[in-house]
Kinemage of the C-alpha trace (Angstrom):
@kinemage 1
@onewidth
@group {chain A} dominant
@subgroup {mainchain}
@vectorlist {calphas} color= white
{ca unk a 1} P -72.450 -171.761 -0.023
{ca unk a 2} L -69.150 -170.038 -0.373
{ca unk a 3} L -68.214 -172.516 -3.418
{ca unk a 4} L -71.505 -171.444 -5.150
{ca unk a 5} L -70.694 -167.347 -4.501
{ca unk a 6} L -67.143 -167.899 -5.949
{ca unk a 7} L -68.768 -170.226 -9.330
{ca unk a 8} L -71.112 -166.925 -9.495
{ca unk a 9} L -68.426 -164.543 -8.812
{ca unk a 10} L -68.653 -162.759 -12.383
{ca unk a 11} L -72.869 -161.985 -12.201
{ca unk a 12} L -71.226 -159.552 -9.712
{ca unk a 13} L -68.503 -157.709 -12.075
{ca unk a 14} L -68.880 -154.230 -13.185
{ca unk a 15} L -68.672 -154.479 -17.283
{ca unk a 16} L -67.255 -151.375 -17.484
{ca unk a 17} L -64.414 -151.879 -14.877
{ca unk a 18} L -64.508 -156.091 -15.206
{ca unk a 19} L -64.442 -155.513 -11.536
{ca unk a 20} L -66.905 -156.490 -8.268
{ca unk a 21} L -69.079 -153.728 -7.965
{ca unk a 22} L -68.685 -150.781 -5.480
{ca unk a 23} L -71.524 -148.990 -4.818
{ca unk a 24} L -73.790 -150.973 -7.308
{ca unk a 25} L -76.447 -149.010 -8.748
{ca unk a 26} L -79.045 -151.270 -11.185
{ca unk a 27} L -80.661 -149.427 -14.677
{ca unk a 28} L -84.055 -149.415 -15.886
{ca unk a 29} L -83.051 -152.297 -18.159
{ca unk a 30} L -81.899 -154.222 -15.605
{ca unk a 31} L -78.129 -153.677 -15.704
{ca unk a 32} L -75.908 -153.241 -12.837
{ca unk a 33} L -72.708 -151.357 -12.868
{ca unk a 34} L -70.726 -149.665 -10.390
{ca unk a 35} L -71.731 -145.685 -9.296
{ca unk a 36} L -68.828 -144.426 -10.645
{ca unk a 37} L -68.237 -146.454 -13.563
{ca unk a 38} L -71.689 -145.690 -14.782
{ca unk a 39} L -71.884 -141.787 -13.663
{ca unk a 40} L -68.797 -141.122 -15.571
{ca unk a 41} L -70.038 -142.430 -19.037
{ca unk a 42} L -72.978 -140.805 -18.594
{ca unk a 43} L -71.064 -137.492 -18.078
{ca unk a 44} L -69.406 -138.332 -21.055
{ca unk a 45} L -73.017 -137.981 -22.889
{ca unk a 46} L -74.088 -134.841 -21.091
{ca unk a 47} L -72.854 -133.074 -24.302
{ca unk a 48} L -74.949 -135.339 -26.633
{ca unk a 49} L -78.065 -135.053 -24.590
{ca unk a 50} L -78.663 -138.804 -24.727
{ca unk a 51} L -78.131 -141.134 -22.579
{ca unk a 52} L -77.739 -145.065 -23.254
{ca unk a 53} L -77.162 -148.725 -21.186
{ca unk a 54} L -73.362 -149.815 -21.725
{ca unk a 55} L -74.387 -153.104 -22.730
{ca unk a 56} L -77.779 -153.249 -24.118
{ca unk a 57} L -77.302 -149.472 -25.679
{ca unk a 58} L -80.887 -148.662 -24.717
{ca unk a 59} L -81.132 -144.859 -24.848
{ca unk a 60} L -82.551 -142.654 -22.294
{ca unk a 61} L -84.094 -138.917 -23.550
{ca unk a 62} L -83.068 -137.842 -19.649
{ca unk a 63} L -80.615 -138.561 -17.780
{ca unk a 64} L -81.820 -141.594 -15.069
{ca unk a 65} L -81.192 -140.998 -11.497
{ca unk a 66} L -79.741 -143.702 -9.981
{ca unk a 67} L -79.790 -145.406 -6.230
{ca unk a 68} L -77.587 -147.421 -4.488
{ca unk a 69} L -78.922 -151.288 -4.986
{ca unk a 70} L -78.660 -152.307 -0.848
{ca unk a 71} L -79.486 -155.639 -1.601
{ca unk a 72} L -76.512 -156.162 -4.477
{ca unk a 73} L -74.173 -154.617 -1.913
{ca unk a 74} L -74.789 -156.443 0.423
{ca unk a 75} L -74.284 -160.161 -1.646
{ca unk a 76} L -70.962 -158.096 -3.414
{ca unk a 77} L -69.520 -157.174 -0.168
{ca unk a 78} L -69.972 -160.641 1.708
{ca unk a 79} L -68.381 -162.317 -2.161
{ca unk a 80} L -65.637 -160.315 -0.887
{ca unk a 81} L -64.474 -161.994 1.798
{ca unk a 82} L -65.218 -165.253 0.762
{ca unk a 83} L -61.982 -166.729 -0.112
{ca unk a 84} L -61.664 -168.914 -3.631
{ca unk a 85} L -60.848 -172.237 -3.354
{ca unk a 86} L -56.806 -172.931 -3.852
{ca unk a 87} L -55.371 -173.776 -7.114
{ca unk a 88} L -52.585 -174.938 -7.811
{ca unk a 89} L -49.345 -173.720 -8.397
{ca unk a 90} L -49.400 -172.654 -12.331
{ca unk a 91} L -46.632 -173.075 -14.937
{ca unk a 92} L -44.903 -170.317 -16.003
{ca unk a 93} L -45.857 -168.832 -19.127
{ca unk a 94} L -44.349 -170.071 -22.002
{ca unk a 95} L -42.549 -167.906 -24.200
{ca unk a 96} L -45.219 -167.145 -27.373
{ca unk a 97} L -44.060 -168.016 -30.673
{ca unk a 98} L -42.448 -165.641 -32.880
{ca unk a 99} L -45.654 -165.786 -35.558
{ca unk a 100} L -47.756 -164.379 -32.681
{ca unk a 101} L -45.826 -160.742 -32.661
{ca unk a 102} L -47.776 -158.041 -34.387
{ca unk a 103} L -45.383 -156.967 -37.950
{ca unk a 104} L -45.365 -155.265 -40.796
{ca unk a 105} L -49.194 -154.762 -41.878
{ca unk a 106} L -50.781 -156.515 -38.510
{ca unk a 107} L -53.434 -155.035 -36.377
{ca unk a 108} L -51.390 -154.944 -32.820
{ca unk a 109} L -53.431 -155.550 -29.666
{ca unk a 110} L -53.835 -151.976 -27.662
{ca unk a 111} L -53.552 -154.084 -24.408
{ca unk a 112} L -50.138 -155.652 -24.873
{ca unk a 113} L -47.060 -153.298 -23.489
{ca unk a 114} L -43.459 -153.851 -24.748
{ca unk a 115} L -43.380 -155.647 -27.368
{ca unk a 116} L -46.913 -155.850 -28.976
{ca unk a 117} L -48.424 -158.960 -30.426
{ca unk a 118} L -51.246 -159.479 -33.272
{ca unk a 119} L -54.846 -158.809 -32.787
{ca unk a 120} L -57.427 -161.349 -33.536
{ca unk a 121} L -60.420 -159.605 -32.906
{ca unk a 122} L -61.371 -155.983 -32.375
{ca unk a 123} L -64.638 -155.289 -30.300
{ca unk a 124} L -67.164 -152.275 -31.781
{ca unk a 125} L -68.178 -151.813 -28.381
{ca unk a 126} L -64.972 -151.255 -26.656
{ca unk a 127} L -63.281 -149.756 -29.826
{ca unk a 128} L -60.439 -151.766 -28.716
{ca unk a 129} L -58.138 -154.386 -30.777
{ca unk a 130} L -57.337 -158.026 -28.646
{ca unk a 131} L -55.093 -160.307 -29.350
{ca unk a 132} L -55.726 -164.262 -28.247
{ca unk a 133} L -54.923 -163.737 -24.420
{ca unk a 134} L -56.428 -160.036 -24.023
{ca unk a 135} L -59.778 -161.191 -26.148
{ca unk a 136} L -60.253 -163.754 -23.965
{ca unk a 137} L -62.550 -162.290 -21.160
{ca unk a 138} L -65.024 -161.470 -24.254
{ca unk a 139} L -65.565 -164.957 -23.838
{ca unk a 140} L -65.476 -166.038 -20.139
{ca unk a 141} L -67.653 -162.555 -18.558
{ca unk a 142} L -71.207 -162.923 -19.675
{ca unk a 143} L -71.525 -158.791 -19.968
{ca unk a 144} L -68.874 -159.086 -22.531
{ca unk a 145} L -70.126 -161.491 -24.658
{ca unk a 146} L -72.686 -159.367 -25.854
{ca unk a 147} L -70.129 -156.904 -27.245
{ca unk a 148} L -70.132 -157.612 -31.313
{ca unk a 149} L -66.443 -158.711 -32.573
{ca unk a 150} L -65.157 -158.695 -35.675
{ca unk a 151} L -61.761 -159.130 -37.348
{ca unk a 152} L -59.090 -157.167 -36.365
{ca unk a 153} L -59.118 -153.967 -37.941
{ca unk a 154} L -57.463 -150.187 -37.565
{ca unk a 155} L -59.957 -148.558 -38.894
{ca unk a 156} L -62.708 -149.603 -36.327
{ca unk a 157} L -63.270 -145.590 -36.129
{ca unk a 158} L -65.030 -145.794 -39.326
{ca unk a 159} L -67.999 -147.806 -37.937
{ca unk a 160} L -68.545 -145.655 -35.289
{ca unk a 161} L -70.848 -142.793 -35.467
{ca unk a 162} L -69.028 -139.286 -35.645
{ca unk a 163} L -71.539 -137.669 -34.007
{ca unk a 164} L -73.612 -139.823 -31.680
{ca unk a 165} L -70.239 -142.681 -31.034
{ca unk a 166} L -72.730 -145.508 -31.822
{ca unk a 167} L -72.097 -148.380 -33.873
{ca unk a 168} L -73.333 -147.595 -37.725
{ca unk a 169} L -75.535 -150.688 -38.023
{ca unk a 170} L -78.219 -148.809 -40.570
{ca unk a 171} L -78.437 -147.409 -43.747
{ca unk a 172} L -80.356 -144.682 -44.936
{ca unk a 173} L -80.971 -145.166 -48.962
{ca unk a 174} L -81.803 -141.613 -49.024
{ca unk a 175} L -78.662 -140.102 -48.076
{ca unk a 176} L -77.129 -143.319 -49.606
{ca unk a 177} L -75.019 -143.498 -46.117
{ca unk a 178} L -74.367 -145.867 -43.036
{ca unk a 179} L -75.929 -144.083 -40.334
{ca unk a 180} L -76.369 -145.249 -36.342
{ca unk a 181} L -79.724 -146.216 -34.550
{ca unk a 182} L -80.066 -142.309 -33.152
{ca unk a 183} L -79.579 -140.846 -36.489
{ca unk a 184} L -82.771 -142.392 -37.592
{ca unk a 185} L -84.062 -140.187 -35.310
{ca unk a 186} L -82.274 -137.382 -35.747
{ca unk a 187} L -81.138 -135.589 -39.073
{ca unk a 188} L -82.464 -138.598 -41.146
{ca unk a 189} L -85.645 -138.852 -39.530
{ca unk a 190} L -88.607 -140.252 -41.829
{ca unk a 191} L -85.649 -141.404 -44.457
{ca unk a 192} L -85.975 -144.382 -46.264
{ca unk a 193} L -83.565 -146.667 -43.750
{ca unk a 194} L -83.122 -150.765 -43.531
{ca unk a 195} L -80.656 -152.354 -41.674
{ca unk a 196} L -77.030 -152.644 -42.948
{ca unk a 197} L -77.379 -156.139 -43.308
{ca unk a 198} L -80.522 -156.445 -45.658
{ca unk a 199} L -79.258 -153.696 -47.526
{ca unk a 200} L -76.179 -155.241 -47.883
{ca unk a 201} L -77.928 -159.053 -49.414
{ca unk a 202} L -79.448 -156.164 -51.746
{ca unk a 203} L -76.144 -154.932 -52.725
{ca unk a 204} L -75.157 -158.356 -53.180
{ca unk a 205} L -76.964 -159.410 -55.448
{ca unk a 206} L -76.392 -156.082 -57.466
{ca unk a 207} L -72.449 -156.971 -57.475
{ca unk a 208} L -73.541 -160.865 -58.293
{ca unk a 209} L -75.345 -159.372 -61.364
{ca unk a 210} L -72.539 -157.096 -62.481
{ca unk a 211} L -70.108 -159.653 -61.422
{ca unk a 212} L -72.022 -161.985 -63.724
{ca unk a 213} L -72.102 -159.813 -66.697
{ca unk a 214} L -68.099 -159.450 -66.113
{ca unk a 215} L -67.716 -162.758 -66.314
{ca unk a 216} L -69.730 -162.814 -69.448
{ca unk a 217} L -68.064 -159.974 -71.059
{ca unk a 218} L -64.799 -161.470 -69.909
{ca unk a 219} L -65.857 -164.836 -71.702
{ca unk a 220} L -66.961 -162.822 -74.548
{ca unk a 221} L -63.552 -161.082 -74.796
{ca unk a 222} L -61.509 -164.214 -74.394
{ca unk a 223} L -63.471 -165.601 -77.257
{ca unk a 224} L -63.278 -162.637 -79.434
{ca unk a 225} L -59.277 -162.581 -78.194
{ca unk a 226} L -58.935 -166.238 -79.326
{ca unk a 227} L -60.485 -165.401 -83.143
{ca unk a 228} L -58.302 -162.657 -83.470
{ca unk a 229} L -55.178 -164.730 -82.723
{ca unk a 230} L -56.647 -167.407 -84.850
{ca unk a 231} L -57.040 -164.558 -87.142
{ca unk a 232} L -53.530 -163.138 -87.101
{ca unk a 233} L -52.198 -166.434 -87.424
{ca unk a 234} L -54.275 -167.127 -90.755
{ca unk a 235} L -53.012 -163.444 -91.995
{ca unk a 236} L -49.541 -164.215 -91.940
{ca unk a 237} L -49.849 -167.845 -93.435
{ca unk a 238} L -51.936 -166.073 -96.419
{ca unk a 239} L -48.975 -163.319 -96.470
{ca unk a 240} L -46.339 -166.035 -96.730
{ca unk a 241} L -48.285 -168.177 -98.925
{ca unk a 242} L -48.860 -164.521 -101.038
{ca unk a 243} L -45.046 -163.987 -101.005
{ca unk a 244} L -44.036 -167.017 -101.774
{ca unk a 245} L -46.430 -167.593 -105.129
{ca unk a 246} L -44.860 -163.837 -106.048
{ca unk a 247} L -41.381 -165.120 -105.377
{ca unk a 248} L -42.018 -168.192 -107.457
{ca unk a 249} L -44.498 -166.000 -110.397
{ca unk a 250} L -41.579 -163.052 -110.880
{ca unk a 251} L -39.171 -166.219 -110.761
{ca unk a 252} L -40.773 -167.871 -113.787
{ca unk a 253} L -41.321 -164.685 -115.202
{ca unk a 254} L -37.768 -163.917 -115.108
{ca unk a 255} L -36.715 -167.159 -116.862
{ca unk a 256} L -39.331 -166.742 -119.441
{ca unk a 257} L -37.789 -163.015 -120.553
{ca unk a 258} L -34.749 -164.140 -120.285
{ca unk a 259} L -35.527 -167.630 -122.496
{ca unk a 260} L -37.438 -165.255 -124.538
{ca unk a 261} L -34.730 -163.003 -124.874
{ca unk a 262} L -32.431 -165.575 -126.016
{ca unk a 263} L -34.739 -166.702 -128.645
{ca unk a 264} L -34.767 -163.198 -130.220
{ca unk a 265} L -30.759 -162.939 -130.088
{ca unk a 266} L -30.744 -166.608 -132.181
{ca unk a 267} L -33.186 -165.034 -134.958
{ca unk a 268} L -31.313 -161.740 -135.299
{ca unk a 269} L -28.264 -164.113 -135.393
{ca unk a 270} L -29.567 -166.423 -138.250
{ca unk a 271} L -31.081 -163.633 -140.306
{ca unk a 272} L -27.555 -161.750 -139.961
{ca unk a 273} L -25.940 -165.188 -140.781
{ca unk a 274} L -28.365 -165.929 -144.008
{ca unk a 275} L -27.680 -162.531 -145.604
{ca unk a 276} L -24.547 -161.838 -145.070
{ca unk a 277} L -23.649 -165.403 -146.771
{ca unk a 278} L -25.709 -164.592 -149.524
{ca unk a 279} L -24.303 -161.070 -149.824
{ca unk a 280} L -20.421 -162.559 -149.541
{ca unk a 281} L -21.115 -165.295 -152.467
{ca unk a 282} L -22.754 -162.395 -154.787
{ca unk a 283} L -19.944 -159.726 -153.794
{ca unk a 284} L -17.456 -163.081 -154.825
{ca unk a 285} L -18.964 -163.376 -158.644
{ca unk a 286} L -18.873 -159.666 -159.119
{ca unk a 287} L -15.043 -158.952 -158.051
{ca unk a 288} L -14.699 -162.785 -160.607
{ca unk a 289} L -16.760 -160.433 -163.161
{ca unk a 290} L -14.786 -157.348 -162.604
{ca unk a 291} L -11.407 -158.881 -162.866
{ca unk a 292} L -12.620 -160.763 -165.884
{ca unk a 293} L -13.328 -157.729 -167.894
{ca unk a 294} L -10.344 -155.962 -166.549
{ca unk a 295} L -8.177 -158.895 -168.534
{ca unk a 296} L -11.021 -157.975 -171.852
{ca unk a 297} L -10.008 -154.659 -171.396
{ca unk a 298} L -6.184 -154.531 -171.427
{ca unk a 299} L -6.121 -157.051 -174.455
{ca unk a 300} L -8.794 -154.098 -176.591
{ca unk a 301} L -6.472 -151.357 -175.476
{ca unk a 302} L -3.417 -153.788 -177.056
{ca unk a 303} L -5.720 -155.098 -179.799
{ca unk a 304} L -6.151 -151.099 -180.919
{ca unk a 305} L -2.697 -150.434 -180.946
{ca unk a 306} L -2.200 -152.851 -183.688
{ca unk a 307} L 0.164 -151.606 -186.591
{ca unk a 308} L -0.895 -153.891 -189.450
{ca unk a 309} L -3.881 -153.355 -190.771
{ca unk a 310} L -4.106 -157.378 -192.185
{ca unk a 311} L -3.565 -158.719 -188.699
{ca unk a 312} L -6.113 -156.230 -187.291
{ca unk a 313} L -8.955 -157.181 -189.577
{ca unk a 314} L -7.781 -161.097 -189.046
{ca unk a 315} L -8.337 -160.799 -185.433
{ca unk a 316} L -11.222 -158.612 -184.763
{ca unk a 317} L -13.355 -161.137 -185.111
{ca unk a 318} L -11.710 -162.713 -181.822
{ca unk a 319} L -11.921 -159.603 -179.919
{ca unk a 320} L -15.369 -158.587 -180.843
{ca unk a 321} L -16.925 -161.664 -179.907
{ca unk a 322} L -18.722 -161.608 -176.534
{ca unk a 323} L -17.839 -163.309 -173.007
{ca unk a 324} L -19.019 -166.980 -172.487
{ca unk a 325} L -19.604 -166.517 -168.526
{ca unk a 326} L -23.062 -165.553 -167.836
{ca unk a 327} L -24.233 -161.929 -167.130
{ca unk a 328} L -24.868 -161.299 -163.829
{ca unk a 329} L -28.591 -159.745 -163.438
{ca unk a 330} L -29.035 -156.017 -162.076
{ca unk a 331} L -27.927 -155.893 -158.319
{ca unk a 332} L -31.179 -154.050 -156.650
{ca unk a 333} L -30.273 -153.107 -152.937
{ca unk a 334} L -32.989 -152.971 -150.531
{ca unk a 335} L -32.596 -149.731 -148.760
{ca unk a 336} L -34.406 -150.922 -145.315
{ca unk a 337} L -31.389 -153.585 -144.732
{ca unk a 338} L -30.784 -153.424 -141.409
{ca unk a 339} L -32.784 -154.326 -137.770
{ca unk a 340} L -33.520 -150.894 -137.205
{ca unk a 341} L -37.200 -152.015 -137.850
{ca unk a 342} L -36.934 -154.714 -134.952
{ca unk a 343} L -37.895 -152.590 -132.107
{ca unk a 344} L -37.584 -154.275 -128.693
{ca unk a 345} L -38.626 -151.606 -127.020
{ca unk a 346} L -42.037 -151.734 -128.200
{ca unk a 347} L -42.538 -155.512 -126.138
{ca unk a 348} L -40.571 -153.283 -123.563
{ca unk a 349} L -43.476 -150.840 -122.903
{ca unk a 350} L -45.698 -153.668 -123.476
{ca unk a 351} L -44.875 -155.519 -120.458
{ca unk a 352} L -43.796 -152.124 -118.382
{ca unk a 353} L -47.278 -151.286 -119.265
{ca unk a 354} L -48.346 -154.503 -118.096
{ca unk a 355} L -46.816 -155.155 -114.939
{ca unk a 356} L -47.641 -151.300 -113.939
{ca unk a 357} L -51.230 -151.892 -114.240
{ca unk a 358} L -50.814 -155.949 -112.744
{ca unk a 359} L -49.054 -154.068 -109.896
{ca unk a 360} L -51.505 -151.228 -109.407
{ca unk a 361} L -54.192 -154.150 -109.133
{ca unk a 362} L -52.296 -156.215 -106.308
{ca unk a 363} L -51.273 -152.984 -104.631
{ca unk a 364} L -55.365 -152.295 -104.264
{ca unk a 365} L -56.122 -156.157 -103.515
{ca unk a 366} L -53.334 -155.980 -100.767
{ca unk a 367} L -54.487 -152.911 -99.153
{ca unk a 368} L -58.289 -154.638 -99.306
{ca unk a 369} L -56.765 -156.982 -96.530
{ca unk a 370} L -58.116 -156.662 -93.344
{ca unk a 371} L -58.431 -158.416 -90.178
{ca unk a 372} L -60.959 -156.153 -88.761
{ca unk a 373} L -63.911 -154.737 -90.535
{ca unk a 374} L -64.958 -151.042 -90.846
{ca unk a 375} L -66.493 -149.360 -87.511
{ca unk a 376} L -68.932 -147.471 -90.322
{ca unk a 377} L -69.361 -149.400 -93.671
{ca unk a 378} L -70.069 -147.643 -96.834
{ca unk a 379} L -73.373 -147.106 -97.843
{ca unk a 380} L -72.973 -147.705 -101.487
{ca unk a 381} L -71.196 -151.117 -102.042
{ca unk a 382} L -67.409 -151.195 -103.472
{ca unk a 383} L -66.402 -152.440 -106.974
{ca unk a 384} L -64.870 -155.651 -106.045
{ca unk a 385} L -61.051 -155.332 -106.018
{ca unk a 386} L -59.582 -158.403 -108.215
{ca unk a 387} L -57.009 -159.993 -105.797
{ca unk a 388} L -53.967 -161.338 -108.106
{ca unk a 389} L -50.388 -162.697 -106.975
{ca unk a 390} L -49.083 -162.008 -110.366
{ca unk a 391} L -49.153 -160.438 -113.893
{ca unk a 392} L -46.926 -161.936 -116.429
{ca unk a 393} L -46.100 -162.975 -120.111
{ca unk a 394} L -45.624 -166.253 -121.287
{ca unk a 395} L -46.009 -167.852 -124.808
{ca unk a 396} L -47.931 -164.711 -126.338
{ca unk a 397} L -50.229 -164.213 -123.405
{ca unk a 398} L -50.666 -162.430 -120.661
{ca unk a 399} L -52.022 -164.482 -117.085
{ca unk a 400} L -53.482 -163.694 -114.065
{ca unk a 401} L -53.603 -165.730 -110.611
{ca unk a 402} L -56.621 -164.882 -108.403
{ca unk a 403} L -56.504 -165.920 -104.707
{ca unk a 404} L -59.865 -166.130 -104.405
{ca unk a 405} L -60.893 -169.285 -106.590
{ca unk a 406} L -57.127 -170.173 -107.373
{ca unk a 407} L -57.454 -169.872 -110.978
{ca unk a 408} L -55.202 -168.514 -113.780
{ca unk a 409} L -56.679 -166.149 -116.241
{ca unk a 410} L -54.840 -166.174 -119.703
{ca unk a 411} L -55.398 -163.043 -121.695
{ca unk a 412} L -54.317 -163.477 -125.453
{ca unk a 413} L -55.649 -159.775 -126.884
{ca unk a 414} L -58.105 -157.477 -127.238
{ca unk a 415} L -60.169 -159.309 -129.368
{ca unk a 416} L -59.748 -162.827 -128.170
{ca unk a 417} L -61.459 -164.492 -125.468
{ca unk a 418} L -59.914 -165.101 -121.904
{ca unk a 419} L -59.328 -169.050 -121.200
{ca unk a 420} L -58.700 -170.062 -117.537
{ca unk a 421} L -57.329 -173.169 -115.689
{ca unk a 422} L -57.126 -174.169 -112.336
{ca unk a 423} L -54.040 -173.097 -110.607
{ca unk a 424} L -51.323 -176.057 -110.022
């Protein structure tokens, strides 16, 4: 019989004290606690004007008078002096690990003194943080296991009621608030309430669905992130690919002037070569002519100093006679005799012209380059914006490369037509 009172001994402990009752009064609902244990939470409430069970939290509008249960005494007092069964000598304790001390960031347990070590649970009813050896009578005393535990926490405070210390375990979708049991019928009275778990699987499935449209912007994003990458990366081969054909176009161009150039110097050279060699051999006969009739006239200034009239007459006939070298004809200069006519600078202006206008057309097909379209696009459609690499003249022409098609435009004058060739 004794065995069976000590197996049973905690039926008979006080869940407020954890002790054997003294003085063991039993509630309406069936609960037993000590006298004092349950008179002085009850004071506690005399401010609140409600009144509630420990364990069960029924509530009572006024406050229940309470007897002393004869029948509980007597069972407590004769479980006193029944003496438990021997057990053996224990071990001592073993030193916990180092892992199980409460640091930086832990929840410490509000039973441990000295050196405090890491809650595991904290209990909404007692308001209190355990750690494994202080939780463990939550488990072994049958009024404590119906206290609710969850994880350790320091903010336990927060799901307590301010104003009626009861667990908040509704929510009123009125006030869009966690409220307690007595609230419901208190201040929020005829609100719209549901428990804090259903309305939390509601709420869950709200963050699911904006959780899922995250995810889908997010993928949406990522792609949109990827094409404008791929997008970048496409830019700067074009721009590479752009600078290179210019590199390559002004290149040419630059050996064509210059070959070009060359070409002119060679026909100003050979004209200037021609007539000046024709000019040299005529200016040769006529100083051959000039000294010529130098000689005639020195031997007529002699011949007409002649004394002797005989010998005068004899010879006149010698001296009278004309030259046997052939006249020269009339020398006619031609007063436009120099290259003031060829006027380089004419082609100059030409090309300046030229390249100003081939440039003003890249500069407006380079600034038409863009990765991202317009937020507002223009009502009224654009003139399309020819996209060349180059302008330049070669062989009497001018040509054009388009990016678009990759096609060379040659442009040999106003009124000729415009071939075009495939760009190689």
């Amino acid at each position: 019989m004794a065995e069976a009172f000590f197996e049973d001994r905690d039926s008979f402990c006080c869940s407020i004290c954890l002790d054997l009752l003294k003085d063991p009064v039993t509630t309406s609902c069936g609960h037993n606690y000590c006298m004092g244990c349950i008179e002085g939470c009850w004071d506690q409430d005399d401010l609140k004007g409600v009144y509630s069970c420990p364990e069960c939290r029924q509530t009572f509008v006024q406050r229940p008078v309470l007897k002393r249960n004869t029948l509980l005494a007597k069972v407590v007092e004769k479980l006193k002096h029944t003496a438990p069964p021997a057990a053996p000598p224990a071990a001592p304790p073993a030193a916990p690990p180092a892992h199980c001390y409460a640091g930086p960031g832990d929840v410490e347990c509000d039973f441990c003194t000295g050196r405090k070590h890491k809650a595991l649970m904290s209990c909404l009813a007692c308001l209190v943080s355990y750690c494994e050896t202080h939780l463990q009578p939550h488990y072994d005393f049958p009024a404590l296991k119906k206290h609710m535990l969850v994880k350790a926490s320091t903010q336990l405070q927060e799901k307590i009621c301010s104003q009626h210390d009861k667990l908040l375990e509704v929510y009123c979708r009125t006030d869009q608030q966690c409220i307690c049991y007595l609230c419901t019928m208190d201040e929020h009275k005829g609100h719209d309430t549901v428990s804090a778990a259903a309305e939390r699987t509601e709420k869950q499935k709200q963050v699911g669905e904006k959780q899922q449209k995250s995810q889908q912007r997010i993928q949406e994003r990522e792609k949109e992130m990827q094409e404008l990458r791929q997008a970048v990366d496409s830019l700067k081969l074009s721009a590479q690919a752009a600078v290179d054909d210019s590199e390559r176009i002004f290149a040419e161009l630059i050996r064509t002037m210059e070959t070009r150039c060359s070409e002119v110097k060679e026909l100003i050279r050979a004209q200037e070569k021609a007539e000046v060699s024709q000019a040299e051999g005529l200016l040769e006969r006529l100083e051959q002519e000039v000294a010529e009739l130098r000689r005639r006239d020195v031997e007529l200034e002699q011949f007409s100093h002649t004394e002797d009239n005989i010998h005068f007459l004899q010879r006149f006939k010698d001296h009278s006679a004309a030259p046997v070298s052939e006249e020269m004809p009339a020398i006619i200069l031609n007063q436009s005799h120099d290259f003031k006519t060829v006027m380089t600078s004419d082609l100059q202006k030409q090309l300046m012209l030229c390249c100003k206008k081939g440039v003003v057309q890249i500069s407006a097909a380079v600034k038409a380059v863009h990765i991202l379209q317009s937020a507002e696009p223009s009502t009224k459609a654009a003139a399309p914006v020819p996209q060349y690499h180059g302008t330049y003249y070669k062989e009497g022409s001018f040509r054009n490369f388009c990016v678009h098609c990759h096609r060379i435009f040659f442009y040999h004058g106003p009124n000729q037509s415009i071939n075009q060739g495939y760009f190689i």
